[in-house]
C-alpha positions in Angstrom: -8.1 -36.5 23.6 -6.1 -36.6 20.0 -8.8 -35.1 18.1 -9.5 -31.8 20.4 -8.8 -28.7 18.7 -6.7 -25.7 20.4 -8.8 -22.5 21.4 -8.2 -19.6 18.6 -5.8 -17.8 21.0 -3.9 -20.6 21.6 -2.9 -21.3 17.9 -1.2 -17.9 17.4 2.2 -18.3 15.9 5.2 -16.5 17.2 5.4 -14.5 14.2 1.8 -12.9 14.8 2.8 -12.1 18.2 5.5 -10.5 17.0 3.6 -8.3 14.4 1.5 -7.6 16.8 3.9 -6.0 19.2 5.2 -4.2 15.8 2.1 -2.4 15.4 1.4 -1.9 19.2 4.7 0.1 19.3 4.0 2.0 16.2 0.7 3.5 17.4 3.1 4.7 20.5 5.2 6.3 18.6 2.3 7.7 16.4 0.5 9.0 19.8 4.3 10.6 21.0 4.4 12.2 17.2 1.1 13.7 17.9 1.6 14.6 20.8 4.7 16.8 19.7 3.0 18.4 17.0 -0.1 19.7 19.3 2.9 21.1 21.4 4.5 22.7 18.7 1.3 24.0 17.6 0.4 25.6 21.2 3.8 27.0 21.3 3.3 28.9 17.7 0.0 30.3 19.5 1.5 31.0 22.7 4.0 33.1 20.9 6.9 30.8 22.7 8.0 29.4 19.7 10.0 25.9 19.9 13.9 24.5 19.1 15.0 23.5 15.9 16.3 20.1 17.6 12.8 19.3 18.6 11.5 19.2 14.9 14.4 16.5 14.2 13.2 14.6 17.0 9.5 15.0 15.9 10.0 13.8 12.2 12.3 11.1 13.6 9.7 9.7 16.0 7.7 10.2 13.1 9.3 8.5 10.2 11.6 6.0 11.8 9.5 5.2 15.0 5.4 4.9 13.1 6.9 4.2 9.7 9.7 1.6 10.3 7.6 0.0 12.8 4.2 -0.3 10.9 6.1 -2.0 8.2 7.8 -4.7 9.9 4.6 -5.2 11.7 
């Protein structure tokens, strides 16, 4: 039948799909990021304190891994 029209899902370019992944990833990366800071703020509690190297992997995961990803998404 020529005149039957697709279902919604079905009509999804690859570029949506794509975004979609984009944003999918950068809500992981936002979970790890929060994740890390409840850690570092336990550790300030527990009086265990926490490296220096960890807080350049936090803002990384952060800024590169949310940001970047959010806006190509």
């Amino acid at each position: 039948m020529e005149g039957e029209q697709k279902p919604p899902l079905a009509r999804i370019s690859a570029i949506q799909k794509e975004s979609r992944w984009f944003i999918k990833t950068a809500l992981l990366f936002l979970l790890a990021t929060v994740g890390m800071g409840v850690v570092f703020v336990l550790c300030n509690v527990s009086g265990r304190g926490y490296s220096y190297e960890y807080v350049v992997v936090h803002t990384h995961v952060g800024l590169i891994g949310f940001v970047l990803n959010m806006i190509l998404g």
